[in-house]
C-alpha positions as CSV (number, residue, x, y, z in Angstrom):
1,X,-65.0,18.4,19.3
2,X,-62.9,20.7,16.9
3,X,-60.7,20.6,19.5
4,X,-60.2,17.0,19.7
5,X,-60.3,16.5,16.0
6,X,-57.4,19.2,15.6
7,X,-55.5,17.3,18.3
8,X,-56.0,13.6,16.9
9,X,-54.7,14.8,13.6
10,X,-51.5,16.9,15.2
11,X,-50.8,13.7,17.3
12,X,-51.1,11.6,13.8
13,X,-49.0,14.1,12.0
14,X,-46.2,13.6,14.5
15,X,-46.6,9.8,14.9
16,X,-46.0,9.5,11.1
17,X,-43.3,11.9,10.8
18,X,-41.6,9.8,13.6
19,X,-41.9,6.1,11.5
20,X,-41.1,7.8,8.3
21,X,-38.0,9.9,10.1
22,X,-37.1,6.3,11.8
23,X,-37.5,4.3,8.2
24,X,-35.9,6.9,6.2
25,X,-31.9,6.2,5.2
26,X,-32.1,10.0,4.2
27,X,-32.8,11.6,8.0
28,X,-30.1,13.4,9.3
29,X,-27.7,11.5,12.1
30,X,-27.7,13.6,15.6
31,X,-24.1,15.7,15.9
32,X,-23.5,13.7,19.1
33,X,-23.9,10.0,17.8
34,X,-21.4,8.2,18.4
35,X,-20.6,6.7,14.8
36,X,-19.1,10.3,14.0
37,X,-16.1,9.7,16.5
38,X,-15.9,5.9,15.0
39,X,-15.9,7.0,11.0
40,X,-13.3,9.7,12.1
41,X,-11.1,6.7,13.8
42,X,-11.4,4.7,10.5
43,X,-10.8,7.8,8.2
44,X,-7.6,8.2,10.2
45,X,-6.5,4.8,9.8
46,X,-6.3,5.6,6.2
47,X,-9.7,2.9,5.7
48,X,-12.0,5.5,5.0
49,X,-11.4,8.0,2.2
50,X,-12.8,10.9,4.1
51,X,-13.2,12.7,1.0
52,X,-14.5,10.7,-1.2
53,X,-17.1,10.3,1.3
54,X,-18.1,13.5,1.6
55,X,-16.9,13.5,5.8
56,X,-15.0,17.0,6.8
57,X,-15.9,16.0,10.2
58,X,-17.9,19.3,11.4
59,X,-21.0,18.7,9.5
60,X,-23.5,16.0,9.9
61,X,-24.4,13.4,7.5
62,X,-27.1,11.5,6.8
63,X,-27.7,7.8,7.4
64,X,-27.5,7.0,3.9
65,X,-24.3,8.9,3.7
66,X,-22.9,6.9,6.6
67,X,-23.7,4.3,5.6
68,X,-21.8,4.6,2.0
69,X,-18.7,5.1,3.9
70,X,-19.4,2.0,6.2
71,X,-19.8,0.3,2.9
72,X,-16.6,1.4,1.9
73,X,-14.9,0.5,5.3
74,X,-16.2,-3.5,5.0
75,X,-14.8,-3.6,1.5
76,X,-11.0,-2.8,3.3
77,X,-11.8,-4.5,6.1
78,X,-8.9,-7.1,5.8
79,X,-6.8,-4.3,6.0
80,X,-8.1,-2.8,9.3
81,X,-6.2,-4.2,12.6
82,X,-8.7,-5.9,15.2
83,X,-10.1,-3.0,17.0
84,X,-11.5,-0.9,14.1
85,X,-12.7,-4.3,12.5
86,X,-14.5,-4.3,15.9
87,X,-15.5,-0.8,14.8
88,X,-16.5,-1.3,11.6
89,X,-18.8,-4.3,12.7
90,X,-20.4,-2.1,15.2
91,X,-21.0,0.8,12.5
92,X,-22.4,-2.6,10.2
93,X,-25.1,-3.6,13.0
94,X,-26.3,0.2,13.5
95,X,-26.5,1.3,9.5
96,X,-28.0,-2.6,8.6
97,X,-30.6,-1.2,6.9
98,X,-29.1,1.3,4.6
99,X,-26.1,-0.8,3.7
100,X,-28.9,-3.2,2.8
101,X,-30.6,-0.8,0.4
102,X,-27.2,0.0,-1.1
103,X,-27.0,-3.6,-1.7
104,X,-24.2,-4.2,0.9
105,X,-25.0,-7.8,3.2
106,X,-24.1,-7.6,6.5
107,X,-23.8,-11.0,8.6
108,X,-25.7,-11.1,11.7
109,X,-22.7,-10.9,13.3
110,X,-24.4,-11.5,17.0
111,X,-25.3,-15.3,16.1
112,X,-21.6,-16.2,15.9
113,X,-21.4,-19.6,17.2
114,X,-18.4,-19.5,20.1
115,X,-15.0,-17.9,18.8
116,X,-15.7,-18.4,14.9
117,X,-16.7,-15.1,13.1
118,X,-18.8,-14.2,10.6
119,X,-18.5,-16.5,7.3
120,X,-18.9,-13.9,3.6
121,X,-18.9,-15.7,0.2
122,X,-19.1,-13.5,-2.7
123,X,-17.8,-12.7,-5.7
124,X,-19.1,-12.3,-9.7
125,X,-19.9,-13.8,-12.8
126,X,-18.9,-12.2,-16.2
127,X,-19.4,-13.1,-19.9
128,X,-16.9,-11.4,-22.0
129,X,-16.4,-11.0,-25.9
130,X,-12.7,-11.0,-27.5
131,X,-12.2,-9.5,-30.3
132,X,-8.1,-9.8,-30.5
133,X,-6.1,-9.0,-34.2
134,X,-4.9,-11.9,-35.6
135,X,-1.1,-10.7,-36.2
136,X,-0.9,-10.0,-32.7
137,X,1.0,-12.1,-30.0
138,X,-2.8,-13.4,-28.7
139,X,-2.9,-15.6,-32.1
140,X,-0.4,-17.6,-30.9
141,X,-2.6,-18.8,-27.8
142,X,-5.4,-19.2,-30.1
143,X,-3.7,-21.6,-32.8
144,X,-2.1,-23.6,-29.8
145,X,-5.8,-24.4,-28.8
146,X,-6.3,-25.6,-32.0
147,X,-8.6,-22.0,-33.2
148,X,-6.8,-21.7,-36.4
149,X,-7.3,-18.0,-37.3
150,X,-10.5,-17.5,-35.3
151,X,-9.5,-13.9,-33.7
152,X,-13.4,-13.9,-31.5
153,X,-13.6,-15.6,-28.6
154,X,-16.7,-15.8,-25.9
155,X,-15.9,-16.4,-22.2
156,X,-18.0,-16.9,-19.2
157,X,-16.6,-17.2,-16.0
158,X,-17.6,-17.7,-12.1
159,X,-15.6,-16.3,-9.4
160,X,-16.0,-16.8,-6.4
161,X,-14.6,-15.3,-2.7
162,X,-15.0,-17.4,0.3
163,X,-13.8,-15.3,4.1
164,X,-14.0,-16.5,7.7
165,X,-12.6,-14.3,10.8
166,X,-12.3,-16.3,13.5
167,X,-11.4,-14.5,16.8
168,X,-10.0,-11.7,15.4
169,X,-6.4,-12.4,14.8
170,X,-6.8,-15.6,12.9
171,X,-8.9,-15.5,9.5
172,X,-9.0,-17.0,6.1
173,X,-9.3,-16.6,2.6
174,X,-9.9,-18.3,-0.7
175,X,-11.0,-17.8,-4.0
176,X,-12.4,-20.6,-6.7
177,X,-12.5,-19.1,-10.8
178,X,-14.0,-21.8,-13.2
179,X,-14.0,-20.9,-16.9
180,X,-15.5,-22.1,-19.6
181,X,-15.0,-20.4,-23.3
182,X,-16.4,-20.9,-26.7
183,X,-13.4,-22.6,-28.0
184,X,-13.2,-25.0,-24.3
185,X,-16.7,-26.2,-23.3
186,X,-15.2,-28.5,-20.9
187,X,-14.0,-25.3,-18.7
188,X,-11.8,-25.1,-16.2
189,X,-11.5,-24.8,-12.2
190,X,-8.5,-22.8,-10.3
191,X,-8.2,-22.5,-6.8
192,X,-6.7,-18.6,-7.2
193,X,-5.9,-18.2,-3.5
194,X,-6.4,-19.9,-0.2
195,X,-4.0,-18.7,3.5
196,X,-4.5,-18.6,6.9
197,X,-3.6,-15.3,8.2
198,X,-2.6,-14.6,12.0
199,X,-2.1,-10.7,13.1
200,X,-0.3,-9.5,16.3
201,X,-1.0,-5.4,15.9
202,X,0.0,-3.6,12.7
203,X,1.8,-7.3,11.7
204,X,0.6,-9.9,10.0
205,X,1.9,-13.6,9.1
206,X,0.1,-15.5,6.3
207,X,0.6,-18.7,4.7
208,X,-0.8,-20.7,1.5
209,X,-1.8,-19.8,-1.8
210,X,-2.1,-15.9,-2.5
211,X,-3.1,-13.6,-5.0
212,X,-0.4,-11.1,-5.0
213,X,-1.0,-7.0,-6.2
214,X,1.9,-5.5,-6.1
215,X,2.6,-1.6,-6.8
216,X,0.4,-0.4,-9.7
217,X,0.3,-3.3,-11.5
218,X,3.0,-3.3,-13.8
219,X,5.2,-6.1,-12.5
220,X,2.9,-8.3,-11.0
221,X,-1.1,-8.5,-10.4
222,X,-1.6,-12.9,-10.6
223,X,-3.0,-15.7,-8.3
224,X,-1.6,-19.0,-8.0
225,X,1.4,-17.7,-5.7
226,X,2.0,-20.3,-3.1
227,X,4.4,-19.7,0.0
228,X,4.5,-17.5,3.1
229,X,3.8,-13.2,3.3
230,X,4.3,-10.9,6.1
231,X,3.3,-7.6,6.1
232,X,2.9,-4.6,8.0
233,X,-0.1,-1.4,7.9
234,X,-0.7,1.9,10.1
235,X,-2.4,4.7,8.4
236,X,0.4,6.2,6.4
237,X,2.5,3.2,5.1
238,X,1.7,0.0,4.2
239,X,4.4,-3.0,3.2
240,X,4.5,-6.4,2.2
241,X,7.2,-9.6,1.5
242,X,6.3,-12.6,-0.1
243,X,8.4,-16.0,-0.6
244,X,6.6,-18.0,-3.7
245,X,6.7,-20.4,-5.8
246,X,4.0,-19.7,-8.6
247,X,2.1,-22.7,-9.8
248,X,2.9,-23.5,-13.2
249,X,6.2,-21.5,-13.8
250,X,8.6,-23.6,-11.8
251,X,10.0,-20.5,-10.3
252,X,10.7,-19.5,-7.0
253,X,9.9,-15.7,-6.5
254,X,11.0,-13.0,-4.0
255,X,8.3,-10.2,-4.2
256,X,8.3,-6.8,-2.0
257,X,5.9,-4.0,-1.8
258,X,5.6,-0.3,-0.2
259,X,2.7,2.4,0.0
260,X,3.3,5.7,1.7
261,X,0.2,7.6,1.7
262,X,0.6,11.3,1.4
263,X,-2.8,12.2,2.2
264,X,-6.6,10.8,1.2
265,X,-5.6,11.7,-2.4
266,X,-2.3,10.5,-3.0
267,X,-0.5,7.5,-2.0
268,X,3.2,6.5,-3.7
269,X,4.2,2.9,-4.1
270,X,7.6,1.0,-4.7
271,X,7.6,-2.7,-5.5
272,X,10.1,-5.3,-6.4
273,X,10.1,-8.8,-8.0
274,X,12.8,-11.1,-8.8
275,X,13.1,-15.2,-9.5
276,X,15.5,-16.9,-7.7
277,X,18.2,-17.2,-10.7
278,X,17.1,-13.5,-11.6
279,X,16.6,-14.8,-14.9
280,X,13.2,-13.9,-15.8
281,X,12.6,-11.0,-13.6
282,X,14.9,-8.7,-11.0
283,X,12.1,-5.5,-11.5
284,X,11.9,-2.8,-9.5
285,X,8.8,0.2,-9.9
286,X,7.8,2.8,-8.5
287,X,3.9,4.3,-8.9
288,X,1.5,6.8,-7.9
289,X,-2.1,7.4,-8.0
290,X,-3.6,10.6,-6.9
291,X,-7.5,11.9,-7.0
292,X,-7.7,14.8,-8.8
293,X,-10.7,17.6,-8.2
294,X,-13.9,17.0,-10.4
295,X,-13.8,13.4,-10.1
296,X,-10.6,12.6,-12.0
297,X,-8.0,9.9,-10.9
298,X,-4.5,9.6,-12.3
299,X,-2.9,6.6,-12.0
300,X,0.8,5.8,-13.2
301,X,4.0,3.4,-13.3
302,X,7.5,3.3,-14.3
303,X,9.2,0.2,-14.1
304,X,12.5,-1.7,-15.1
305,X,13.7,-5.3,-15.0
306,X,17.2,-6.3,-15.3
307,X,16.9,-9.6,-15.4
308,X,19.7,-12.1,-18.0
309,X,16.6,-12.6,-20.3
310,X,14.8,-9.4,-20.5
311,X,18.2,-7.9,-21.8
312,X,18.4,-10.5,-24.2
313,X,15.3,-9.9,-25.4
314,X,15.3,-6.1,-25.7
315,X,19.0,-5.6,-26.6
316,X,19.1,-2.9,-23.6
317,X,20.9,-2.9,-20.4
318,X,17.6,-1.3,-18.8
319,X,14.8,-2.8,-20.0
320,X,11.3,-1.0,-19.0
321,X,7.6,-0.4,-19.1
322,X,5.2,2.9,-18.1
323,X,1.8,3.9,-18.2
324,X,-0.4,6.4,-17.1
325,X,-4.0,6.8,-16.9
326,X,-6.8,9.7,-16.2
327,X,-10.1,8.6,-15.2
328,X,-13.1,9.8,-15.0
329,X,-15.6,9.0,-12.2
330,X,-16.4,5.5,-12.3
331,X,-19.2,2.7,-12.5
332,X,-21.0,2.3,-8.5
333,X,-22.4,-1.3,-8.5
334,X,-24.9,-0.1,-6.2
335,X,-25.7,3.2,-8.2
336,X,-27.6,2.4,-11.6
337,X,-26.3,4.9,-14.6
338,X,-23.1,5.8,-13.0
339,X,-20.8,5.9,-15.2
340,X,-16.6,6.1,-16.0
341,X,-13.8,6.7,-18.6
342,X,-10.5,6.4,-18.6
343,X,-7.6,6.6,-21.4
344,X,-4.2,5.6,-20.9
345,X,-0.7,5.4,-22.6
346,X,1.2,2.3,-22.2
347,X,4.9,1.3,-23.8
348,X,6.9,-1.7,-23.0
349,X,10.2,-3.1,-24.6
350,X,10.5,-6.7,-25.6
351,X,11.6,-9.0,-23.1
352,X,10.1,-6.6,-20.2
353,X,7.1,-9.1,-19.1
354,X,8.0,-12.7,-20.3
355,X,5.7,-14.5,-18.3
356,X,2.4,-12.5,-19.2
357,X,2.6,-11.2,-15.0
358,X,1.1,-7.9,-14.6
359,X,-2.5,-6.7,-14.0
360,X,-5.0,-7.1,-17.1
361,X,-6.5,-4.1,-15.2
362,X,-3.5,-2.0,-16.0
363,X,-2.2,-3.7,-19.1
364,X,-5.1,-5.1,-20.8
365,X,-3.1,-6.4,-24.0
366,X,-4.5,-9.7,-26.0
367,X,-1.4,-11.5,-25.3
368,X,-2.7,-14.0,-21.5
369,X,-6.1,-12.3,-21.8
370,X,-7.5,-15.5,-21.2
371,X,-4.7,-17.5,-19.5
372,X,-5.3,-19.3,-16.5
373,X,-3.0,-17.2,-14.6
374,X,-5.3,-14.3,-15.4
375,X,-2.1,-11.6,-15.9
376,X,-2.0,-9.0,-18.1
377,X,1.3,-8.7,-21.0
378,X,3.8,-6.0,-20.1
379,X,5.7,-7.0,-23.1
380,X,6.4,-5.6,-26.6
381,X,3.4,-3.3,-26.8
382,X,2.7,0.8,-27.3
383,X,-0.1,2.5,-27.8
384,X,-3.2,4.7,-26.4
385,X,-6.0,2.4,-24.5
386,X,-9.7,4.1,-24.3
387,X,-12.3,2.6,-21.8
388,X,-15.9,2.7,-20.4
389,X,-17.8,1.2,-17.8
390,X,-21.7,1.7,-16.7
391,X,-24.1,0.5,-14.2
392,X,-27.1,-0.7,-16.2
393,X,-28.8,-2.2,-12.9
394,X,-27.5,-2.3,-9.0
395,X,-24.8,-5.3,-9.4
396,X,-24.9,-5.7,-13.3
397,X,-21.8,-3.8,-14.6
398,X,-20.7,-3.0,-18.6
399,X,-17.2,-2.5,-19.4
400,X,-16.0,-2.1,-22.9
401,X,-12.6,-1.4,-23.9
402,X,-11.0,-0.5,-27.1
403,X,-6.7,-0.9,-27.8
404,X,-5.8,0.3,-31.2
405,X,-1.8,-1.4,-29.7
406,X,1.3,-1.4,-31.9
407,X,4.1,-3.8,-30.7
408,X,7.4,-1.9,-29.3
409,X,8.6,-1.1,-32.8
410,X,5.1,-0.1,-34.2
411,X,5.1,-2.6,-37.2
412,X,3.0,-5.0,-35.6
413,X,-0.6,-4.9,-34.9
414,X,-1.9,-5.7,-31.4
415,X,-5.2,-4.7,-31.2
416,X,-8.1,-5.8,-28.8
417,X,-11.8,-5.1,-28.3
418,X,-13.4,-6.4,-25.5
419,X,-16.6,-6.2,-24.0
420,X,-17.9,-7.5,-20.7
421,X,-20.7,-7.8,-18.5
422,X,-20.6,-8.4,-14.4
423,X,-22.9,-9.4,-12.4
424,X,-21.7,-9.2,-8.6
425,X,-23.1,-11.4,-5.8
């Protein structure tokens, strides 16, 4: 009978230990499952940051570590070529579960109706708070919609991301933004970016509206490009050309960019922008980012632009722009209470940015903080930016920023305060 009792409760032991090792994201994956061959593919592709996820490739992992860098392989998906999108959709089915509980949706990609591939929407909201000095360049755009002297401004803003793949060299992409503000209730609606995309190997040929990131940011980060791009990818360089028209500007632009990856850490870029008269813009840059031990990122540009105005402008023959950033860590949508910093040094001459262009990500200056076109101001501005950004719940981000700016010659103020919540879906 002891025996048999004994027995029952070994056999019940193991039986549990089996659901909870099958159920648990934190179990080890087997050294000779196959999705260690297929993460080492995609961190050779350059789509994985083998590093950052932990991967050395002679240790195993567990299946919420997988996982994470699966997660991070869908996010750069796009950039894959149609076999390791194949992969990564294979590595999506097997770790469903834990890219579920990091709050990653995989489509059930096996109910794809004929050809047509799997359909993603996504994308954020975010209400923001403007706190912008009222000598500064940004009170211009407030008295021209009629805000007198009012220097605070509330924003809330939908964006949203709409993907299909649809045999695996054809896909498509769009994004709608609609905006309403405390000094606009009516809002506004912006289609920021719809193409059709067609790749033959490492080279693909898109056409439509497009969102173009260029370099590091400091010559152009802006939707509402519309025109034809053809680019190229393997694991170690990465280019792109664009012929565009942007909406709005009246200006047809010729816009080039090159990444050369040294390793996981540090990748180089060179970019170039021009209008077709060269009037406005004929920039070239050249950036780099590497990922420093201890979770520290540095991130810089130098750039120049030559065009007929920008000398005007700035009186120089070689007008320019730099920055450079450390960061710390970051904020992990999925990961409640991470957290990041970052400070950075910025200096542009007048006449350097005259269309408000680059990335509000790198040059987050009140001037087209709030234009349609969503740049950032490149333009007339020096100073030391501080930052912070936290995960208060999986998908609800804080980001705060704080940019005691001077203009070029330091005797005007341009300061901003901003803070913002997102909440990804």
């Amino acid at each position: 009978m002891k025996k048999s009792i004994i027995a029952l409760i070994i056999l019940s032991i193991f039986c549990f230990a089996s659901v909870v090792s099958a159920a648990n994201p934190f179990s080890d994956v087997p050294a000779n499952h196959w999705a260690y061959g297929a993460v080492n593919k995609l961190v050779k592709a350059g789509i994985i940051d083998g590093n950052g996820g932990a991967f050395k490739g002679e240790q195993t992992l567990t299946r919420y570590e997988v996982a994470q860098m699966v997660a991070k392989a869908i996010a750069k998906e796009e950039k894959a070529d149609a076999e390791n999108r194949a992969l990564i959709e294979k590595l999506a089915k097997e770790f469903a579960s834990e890219l579920n509980t990091l709050g990653v949706r995989v489509a059930e990609l096996e109910k794809n109706q004929g050809n047509q591939g799997p359909l993603k929407i996504d994308g954020w909201f975010r209400y923001a708070y403007e706190n912008a000095a009222v000598s500064t360049s940004a009170a211009t755009y407030f008295t021209n919609n009629s805000l007198s002297s009012d220097k605070v401004r509330n924003r809330d803003e939908i964006w949203l991301n709409i993907a299909n793949k649809f045999d695996g060299t054809t896909r498509f992409e769009g994004s709608i933004q609609t905006e309403t503000a405390s000094d606009d209730a009516t809002g506004t609606m912006h289609l920021k970016k719809a193409f059709m995309a067609y790749q033959a190997g490492q080279v693909e040929i898109a056409a439509g509206r497009f969102f173009p990131n260029i370099g590091k940011g400091t010559l152009l980060s802006a939707p509402l490009f519309d025109g034809t791009r053809i680019s190229y990818s393997n694991p170690t360089i990465s280019a792109s050309a664009y012929a565009v028209y942007m909406a709005g500007q009246k200006l047809n632009y010729r816009i080039a960019d090159l990444q050369y990856n040294f390793s996981n850490n540090l990748n180089v870029t060179m970019s170039y922008m021009a209008d077709k008269q060269k009037n406005y813009y004929n920039d070239a840059a050249v950036g780099f980012e590497y990922k420093a031990p201890a979770g520290i990122t540095l991130t810089g540009e130098y750039a120049a632009n030559r065009s007929t105005l920008a000398k005007a402008a700035s009186g120089l023959s070689n007008p320019y722009a730099y920055y450079i950033r450390a960061k710390y860590k970051g904020a992990n949508p999925f990961a409640p209470g991470s957290t990041g910093v970052w400070v950075q040094y910025e200096k542009a001459v007048n006449g350097f940015d005259l269309m408000g262009d680059a990335s509000p990500g790198a040059w987050a200056t009140p001037y087209n903080w709030s234009a349609p076109s969503g740049g950032g101001y490149a333009n007339d501005v020096k100073g030391v930016c501080f930052g912070v950004e936290r995960t208060l719940a999986q998908r609800l981000i804080l980001t705060t920023t704080y940019n005691p700016l001077k203009s070029f010659d330091g005797n005007t103020d341009k300061k901003l305060i901003s803070a913002q919540v997102w909440y990804l879906f």
